[in-house]
N, C-alpha and C positions, 0 to 999 in steps of 0.2 A: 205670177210675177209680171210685173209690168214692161212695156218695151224698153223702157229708160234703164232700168235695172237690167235688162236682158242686154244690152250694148255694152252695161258698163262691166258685165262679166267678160262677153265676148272680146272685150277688148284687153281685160286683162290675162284671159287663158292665151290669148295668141302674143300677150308679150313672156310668159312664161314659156309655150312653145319656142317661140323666138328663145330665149334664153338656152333653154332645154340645148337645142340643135346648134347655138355657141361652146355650150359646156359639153357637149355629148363626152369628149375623154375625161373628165372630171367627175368626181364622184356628185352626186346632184341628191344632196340634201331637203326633204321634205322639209323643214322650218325656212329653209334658202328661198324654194321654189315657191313659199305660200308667202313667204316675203315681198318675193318677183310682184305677186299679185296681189298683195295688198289686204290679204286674208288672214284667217288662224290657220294652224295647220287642219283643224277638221274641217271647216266650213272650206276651205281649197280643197279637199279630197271629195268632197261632196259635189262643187260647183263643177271641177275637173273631169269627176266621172261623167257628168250630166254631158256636158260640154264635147268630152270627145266619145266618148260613148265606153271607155274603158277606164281604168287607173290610171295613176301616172307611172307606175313601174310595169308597166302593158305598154302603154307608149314608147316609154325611153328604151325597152326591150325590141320592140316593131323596130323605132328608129335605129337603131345597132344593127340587128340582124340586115335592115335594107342596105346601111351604108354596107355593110360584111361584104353583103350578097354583089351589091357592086365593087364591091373589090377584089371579089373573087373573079367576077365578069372581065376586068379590064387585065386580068391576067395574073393575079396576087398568088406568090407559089408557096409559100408557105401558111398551111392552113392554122395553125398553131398561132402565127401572130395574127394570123385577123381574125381570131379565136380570141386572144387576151385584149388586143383595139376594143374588141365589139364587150367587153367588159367579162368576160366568162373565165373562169382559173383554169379550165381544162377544154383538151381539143374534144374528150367525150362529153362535155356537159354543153358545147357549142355546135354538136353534131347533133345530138338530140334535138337541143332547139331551132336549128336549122331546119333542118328535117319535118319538125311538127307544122314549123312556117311555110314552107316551103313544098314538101311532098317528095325532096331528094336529098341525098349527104349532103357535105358542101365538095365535098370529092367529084361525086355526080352533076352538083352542079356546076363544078369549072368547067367541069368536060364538052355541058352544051355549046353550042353554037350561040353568038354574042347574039345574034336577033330572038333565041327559043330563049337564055338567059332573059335578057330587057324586058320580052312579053311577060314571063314568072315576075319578074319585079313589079310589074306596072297593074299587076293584079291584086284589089285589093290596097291599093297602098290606104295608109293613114289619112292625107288628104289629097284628093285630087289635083291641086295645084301643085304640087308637091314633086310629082314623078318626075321632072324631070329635073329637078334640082338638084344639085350635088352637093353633098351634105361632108362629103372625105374631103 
């Protein structure tokens, strides 16, 4: 692929990210999202994975759980809504995925200390630029 072609993806996966991280409470339609970019829906699932190194429902799941994880950080006392925020129907199926993210509940993780939370955040994120943005 040529450089010309490699910018003109680049620039369309980061207007869909951009989108993605507007829409996060919305339900985010793959024909929307390949819309966003200017694609079919296959050839965006292809260009997307390429691009960020995963899916787009890998993504929009990372980005949920981090905003979760900061919400739990900044003191969110009910795990349950920032269970359903972060798009999940149940606090067990957002504890699991927490946990597999993460390496603790979301229980365990309120409990840290706000600097041991931010470091677990800041590991790993999606993109670099990214950490300290607040996405909630």
């Amino acid at each position: 692929m040529d450089a010309e072609t490699q910018a003109v993806h680049a620039r369309c996966i980061q207007a869909v990210e951009r989108y993605i991280r507007q829409h996060m409470d919305e339900p985010l339609d793959r024909s929307v999202l390949a819309s966003v970019a200017g694609f079919s829906v296959p050839h965006f699932h292809r260009i997307f994975a390429a691009a960020a190194g995963m899916s787009v429902a890998d993504y929009v799941r990372r980005l949920r759980l981090e905003r979760a994880g900061r919400k739990l950080r900044m003191g969110a006392v009910d795990i349950t809504e920032v269970a359903l925020a972060a798009g999940y129907e149940t606090h067990a199926a957002f504890g699991k995925a927490f946990k597999q993210r993460y390496g603790l509940s979301p229980g365990e993780f309120r409990r840290l200390g706000c600097r041991a939370a931010t470091e677990l955040l800041r590991r790993n994120p999606i993109h670099e630029d990214q950490t300290h943005e607040r996405v909630d």
